[in-house]
C-alpha angles and dihedrals in degrees: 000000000000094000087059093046088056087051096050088042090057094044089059088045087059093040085061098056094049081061097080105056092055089051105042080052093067087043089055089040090051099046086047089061095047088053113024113354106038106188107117114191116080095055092070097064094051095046088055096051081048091054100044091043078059100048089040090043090053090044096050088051081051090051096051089051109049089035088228108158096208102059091046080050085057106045088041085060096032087048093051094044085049094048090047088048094046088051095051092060097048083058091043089053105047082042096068114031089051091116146046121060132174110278104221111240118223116261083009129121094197130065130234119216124212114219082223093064093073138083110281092240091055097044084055104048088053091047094056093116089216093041096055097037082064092049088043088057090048092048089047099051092036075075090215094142095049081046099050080064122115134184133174104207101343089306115108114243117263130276096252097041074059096050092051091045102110097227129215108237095246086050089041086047115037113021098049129048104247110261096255088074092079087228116161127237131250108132138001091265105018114077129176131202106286140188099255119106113284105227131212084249100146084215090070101074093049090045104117132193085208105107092227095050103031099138094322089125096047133106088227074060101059091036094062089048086059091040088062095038090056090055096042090056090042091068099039087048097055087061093041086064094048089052092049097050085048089045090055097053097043087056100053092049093053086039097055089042084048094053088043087056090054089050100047086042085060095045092049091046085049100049090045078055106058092037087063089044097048088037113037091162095062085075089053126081 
């Protein structure tokens, strides 16, 4: 008995434990979308199963040592809702970020992303007018574009140390016109009219040489947000995995000392049983 109470307490010590990363993983997700990617809403829902792995996992040491039934029953049943809901957003991330990649640009180092490469509920999260006006806002304070700017003694770098620069895809998005525009080069975020073929991008036309417009109303624009997102809950996701295959065995394993508890408990309770029935006088004084 003790020795699988000592086992189940261990198992919730490293449950615990499993809990920060899972956690830390929402903080970096949600200061990632105060700075660069600017979509908050993902990182929440991993921050509260964090947060609860944390309070069950606690529970579950309390109830080991204290040997109090109630409160194993519950983390058995807390720890099984939480695994069932980590691995539903796991399935919910790579879902929807299945799709959409850079498509690389001819005699360009850097890639361009297209808002239609993307999933539909994503597409439509970013196209929400009031919604992006809020992630705009976000891009454009993050001062990525202002930052993406280099000069050698006052003078910008040239147009083909620009075309071998590898872009982020907010950079590559939103603070330059997409490549089919035919626009010219002469900074990083200034662009004239050039010789190159003028496409039927609709971007083009919302394209603007003013520094707080620049392509923040374009779909390149959109694209490149998701482009980051996806890479953002790519990562998050891989250690997710890694915590939910850990989480499994360790519940098994709880759940199989627990179940060897119940069963000692009975053979205790039945040998206590057939003493007082074989000995009647051992409850008399």
């Amino acid at each position: 008995m003790r020795a699988s109470n000592h086992m189940i307490g261990v198992i919730n010590f490293l449950t615990f434990l499993l809990s920060i990363p899972i956690l830390a993983g929402g903080i970096w997700l949600s200061s990632k979308a105060s700075s660069t990617d600017c979509m908050r809403f993902l990182q929440w829902p991993l921050i509260i199963i964090g947060v609860a792995l944390m309070v069950v996992s606690l529970a579950g040491f309390a109830g080991s040592c204290y040997r109090n039934t109630f409160l194993m029953y519950l983390y058995m049943w807390a720890m099984f809702f939480i695994i069932a809901a980590l691995i539903g957003f796991i399935i919910f991330a790579y879902a929807v970020t299945d799709k959409g990649s850079g498509r690389p640009v001819m005699n360009r180092a850097y890639a361009e992303y297209n808002l239609e490469d993307y999933s539909g509920w994503l597409q439509r999260k970013v196209s929400d007018q009031s919604y992006w006006l809020k992630i705009s806002s976000c891009v454009r304070d993050s001062r990525t574009c202002a930052k993406m700017r280099r000069t050698y003694h006052g003078v910008p770098e040239t147009t083909d140390a620009f075309y071998s620069r590898k872009l982020n895809p907010i950079e590559s998005g939103c603070c330059k016109p997409p490549t089919d525009c035919g626009f010219g080069y002469v900074n990083e975020t200034l662009w004239g009219p050039g010789g190159g073929l003028v496409g039927n991008n609709p971007d083009c036309g919302k394209w603007s040489n003013d520094q707080h417009q620049l392509c923040y109303s374009c779909d390149s624009c959109k694209a490149g947000v998701l482009a980051s997102i996806k890479h953002s809950w790519r990562k998050v996701s891989i250690i997710n995995i890694i915590v939910v295959i850990l989480l499994v065995i360790f519940y098994i394993i709880a759940y199989a000392a627990l179940r060897n508890n119940k069963r000692m408990d009975n053979d205790e309770s039945y040998g206590e049983t057939r003493m007082t029935k074989a000995h009647p006088s051992a409850l008399h004084f």
